[in-house]
N, C-alpha and C positions, 0 to 999 in steps of 0.2 A: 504494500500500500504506500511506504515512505517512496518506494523506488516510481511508483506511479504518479502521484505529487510533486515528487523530484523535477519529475518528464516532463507533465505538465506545465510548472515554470517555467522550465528550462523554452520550450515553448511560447509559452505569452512574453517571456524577456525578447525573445529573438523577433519574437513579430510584432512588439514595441521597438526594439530598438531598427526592424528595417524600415516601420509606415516611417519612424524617427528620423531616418537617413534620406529615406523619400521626401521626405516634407520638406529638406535643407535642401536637396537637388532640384526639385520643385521651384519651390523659391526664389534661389538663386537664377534659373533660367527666367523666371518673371521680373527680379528686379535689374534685369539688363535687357529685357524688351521690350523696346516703346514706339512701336512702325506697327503691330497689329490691331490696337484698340485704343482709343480716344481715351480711355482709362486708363491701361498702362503709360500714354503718350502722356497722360496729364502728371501719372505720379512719378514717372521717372524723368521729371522737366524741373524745374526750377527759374524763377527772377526773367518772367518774359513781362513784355510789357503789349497792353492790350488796348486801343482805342474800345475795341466794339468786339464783348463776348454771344456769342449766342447761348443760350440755353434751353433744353425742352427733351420732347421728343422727337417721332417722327416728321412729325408738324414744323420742325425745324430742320431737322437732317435735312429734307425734302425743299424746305418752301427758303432758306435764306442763303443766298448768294454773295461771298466773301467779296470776293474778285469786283462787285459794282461800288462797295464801301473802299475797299485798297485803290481802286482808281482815282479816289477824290481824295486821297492822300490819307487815308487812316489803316490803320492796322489793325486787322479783326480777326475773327475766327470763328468756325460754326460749331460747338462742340455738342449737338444735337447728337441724341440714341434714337436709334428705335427701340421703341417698346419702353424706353425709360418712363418713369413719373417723377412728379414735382420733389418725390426722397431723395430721389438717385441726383436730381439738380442741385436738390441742397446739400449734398453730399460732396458733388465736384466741385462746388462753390468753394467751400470747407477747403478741400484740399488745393484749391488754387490760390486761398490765401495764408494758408500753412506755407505754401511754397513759394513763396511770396511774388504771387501775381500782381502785377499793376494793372489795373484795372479801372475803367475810366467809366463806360456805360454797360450796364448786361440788361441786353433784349430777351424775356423769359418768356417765353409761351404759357400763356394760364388762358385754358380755354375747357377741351376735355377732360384736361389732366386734374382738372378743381373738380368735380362730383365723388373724387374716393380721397380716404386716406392713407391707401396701401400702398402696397409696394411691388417693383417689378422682379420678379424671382430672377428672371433672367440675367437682366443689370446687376442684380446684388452680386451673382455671381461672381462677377469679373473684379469685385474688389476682395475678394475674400484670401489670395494668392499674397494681400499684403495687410491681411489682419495682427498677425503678428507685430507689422514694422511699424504701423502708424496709430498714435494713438486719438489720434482723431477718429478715425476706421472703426476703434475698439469701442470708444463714446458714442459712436453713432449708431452702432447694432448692440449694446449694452440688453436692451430690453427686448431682442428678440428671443422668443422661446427656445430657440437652438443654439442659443450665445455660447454655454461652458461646452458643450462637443467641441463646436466649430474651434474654439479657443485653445480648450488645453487637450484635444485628443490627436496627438500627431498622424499628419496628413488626412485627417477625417473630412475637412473640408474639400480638400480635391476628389477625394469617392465622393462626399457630397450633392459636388457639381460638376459629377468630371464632363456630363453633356461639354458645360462650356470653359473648362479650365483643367481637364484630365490630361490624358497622355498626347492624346492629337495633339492640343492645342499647344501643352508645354513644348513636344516634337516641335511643332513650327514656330515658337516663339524662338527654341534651340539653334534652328538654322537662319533664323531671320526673314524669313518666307513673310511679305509685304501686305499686307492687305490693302483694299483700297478705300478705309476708313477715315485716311488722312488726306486722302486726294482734293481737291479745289478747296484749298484749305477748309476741308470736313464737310462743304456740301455734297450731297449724293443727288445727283437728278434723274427724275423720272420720266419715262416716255409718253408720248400720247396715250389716252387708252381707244381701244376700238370698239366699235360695236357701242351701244345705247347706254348711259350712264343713270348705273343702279343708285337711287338713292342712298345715303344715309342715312337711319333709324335713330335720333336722340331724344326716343318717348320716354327712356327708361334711365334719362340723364338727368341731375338736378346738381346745381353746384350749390359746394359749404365751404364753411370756414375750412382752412387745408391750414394742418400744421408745419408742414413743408414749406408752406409759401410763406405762411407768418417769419419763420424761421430766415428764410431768402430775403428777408425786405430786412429784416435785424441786422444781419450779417452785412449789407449793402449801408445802412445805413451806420454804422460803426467804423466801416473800412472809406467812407467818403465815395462808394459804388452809384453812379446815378442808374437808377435802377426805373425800364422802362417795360412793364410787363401790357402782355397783350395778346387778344384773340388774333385766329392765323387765318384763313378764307376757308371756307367748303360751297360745295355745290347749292345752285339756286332751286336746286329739287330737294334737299335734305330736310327730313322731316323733320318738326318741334323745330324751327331755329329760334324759337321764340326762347329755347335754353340759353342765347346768347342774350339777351336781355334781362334774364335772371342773372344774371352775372356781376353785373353793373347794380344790383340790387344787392349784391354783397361782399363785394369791392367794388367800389364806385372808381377805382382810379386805375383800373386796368380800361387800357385804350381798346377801341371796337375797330379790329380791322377786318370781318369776318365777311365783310361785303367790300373789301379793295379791289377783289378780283373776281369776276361773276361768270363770265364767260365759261362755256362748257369746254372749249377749243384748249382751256388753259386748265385742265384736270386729267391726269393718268384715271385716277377712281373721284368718288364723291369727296374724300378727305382730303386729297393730295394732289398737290397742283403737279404739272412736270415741269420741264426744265422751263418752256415759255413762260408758264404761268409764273414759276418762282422768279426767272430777272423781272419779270413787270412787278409782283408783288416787293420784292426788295427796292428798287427802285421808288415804290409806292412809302415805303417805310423811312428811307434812307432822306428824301425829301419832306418828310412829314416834321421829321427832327434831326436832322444834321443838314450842314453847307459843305460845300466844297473849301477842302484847307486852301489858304494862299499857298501858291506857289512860289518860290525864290526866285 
C-alpha cells in the first residue's frame, strides 16, 4: 500500500512539475509575440504615442479607417476585436496606460455593446497567457469564478482555452507566422454583400448602465483621455432602431452616429458596413471632431 502511494506521488509530482515547465514555455513564446493579436501587440509594446485610439468591437475593426485620420496628420490606431465587449475595452485601456500610452482622444463604440454586462469568453482568452505577469490582468479577472484554477494551477489556463491560446496558436506565435490583425493599422474591411440584405433583429436589445463603460470614462478622465464615445451605422431595415434612442436616454453624451451612413450599397451585412461604407463613415466622424493639423 506505502509502495502504491509512493507511485502515486511520484506521479502527481511529475505531472505538476511538467503542466509547470509547460506553463514557463508557454509563456515565454507569448511574451515575445506581438505580430498575431492586437492583444499580444498591445502588451508586449510600450510608450507609443496616440493622436486617435479606437476602441470597440467589430463595429470598429470593420467601420474605422486609420489611414483617412494619418492623412490629416494625426497618429491613430484601430484596436477594435471582434466579438470583444465594453470588458475586454476597459481592459486594453488599463493596459495601454500601465504601458504608458499617450493618448490624446479614444473613439469607443457604445452602441450594442451597452445592453449586457458580460463578457467575451473568447477575448478573455487571449489575455490569460499573461495572467501571471500583469497585475493589472490579475485585478481585473479577480472576481471571476475561475480566478484561483486559472491563477495558481500551472498551465491550466492554456487547457482552459487552448481553442484560442493552446498549442497551434503558441506553435505560430513560436515561428512568428503574421496575422493580418495588425494590417491598415488594425482596420479589417469588408466586402460588398450580395444578394438582399437580411435585416437586423434588436427587439431583444435594451441598453443599461455598463460597468465597463462607467469604468472607460474614469480611466479617460484621470489620464486627461478626451474620450468620445459613440453609436456606429446599421442598416435602414434593422429592426427596433428605436434601441438607438434608448441610449441617449441613458447616456445622454454618447454621440448618435447610427444614421451617418444609410445607404444599403455601403453594408457587407445589416451591422457592418464594408470597406466603402467605413472610409465614408470615418470621414463622416473624422470631420464631425477633428481638423486637418497644419502643415510645416
Amino acid at each position: 500500500m506505502k509502495q502504491f502511494l509512493y507511485f502515486i506521488l511520484k506521479i502527481v509530482a511529475l505531472l505538476l512539475l511538467t503542466m509547470g515547465l509547460l506553463d514557463v514555455l508557454y509563456t515565454t513564446v507569448y511574451l515575445q509575440s506581438n505580430s498575431r493579436t492586437k492583444i499580444d501587440y498591445l502588451y508586449n509594446s510600450k510608450d507609443q504615442n496616440y493622436d486617435v485610439v479606437f476602441l470597440g468591437s467589430s463595429r470598429v475593426n470593420n467601420h474605422f479607417v486609420p489611414k483617412i485620420f494619418n492623412e490629416q496628420g494625426y497618429k491613430t490606431f484601430n484596436f477594435g476585436i471582434t466579438r470583444s465587449r465594453l470588458e475586454e475595452s476597459a481592459l486594453m485601456l488599463k493596459l495601454m496606460v500601465e504601458r504608458n500610452y499617450k493618448i490624446k482622444n479614444l473613439i469607443l463604440q457604445v452602441d450594442l455593446n451597452i445592453n449586457t454586462n458580460d463578457h467575451s469568453e473568447a477575448i478573455r482568452s487571449l489575455f490569460m497567457p499573461y495572467l501571471h505577469r500583469s497585475q493589472i490582468i490579475r485585478d481585473h479577472y479577480k472576481t471571476i469564478p475561475e480566478y484561483n484554477e486559472l491563477l495558481y494551477i500551472p498551465f491550466y489556463r492554456y487547457l482552459h482555452y487552448d481553442a484560442r491560446v493552446g498549442f497551434r496558436e503558441m506553435y505560430a506565435s513560436l515561428v512568428h507566422k503574421r496575422t493580418n490583425a495588425l494590417d491598415n493599422e488594425g482596420f479589417y474591411p469588408l466586402t460588398s454583400h450580395a444578394g438582399k440584405m437580411v435585416p437586423a433583429d434588436l427587439s431583444k436589445y435594451y441598453p443599461k448602465r455598463n460597468v465597463a463603460y462607467e469604468e472607460i470614462k474614469a480611466i479617460c478622465k484621470a489620464n486627461n483621455i478626451n474620450l468620445i464615445a459613440m453609436t456606429t451605422p446599421m442598416c435602414m431595415s434593422t429592426i427596433n432602431r428605436e434601441y438607438f434612442n434608448h441610449i441617449k436616454s441613458v447616456y445622454p453624451e454618447i454621440h448618435s452616429f447610427e444614421n451617418a451612413v444609410t445607404d444599403d450599397k455601403y453594408f457587407a451585412t445589416c451591422g457592418h458596413m464594408n470597406k466603402a461604407g467605413a472610409i465614408a463613415f470615418t470621414k463622416v466622424v473624422f470631420n464631425a471632431f477633428f481638423k486637418p493639423k497644419t502643415q510645416p
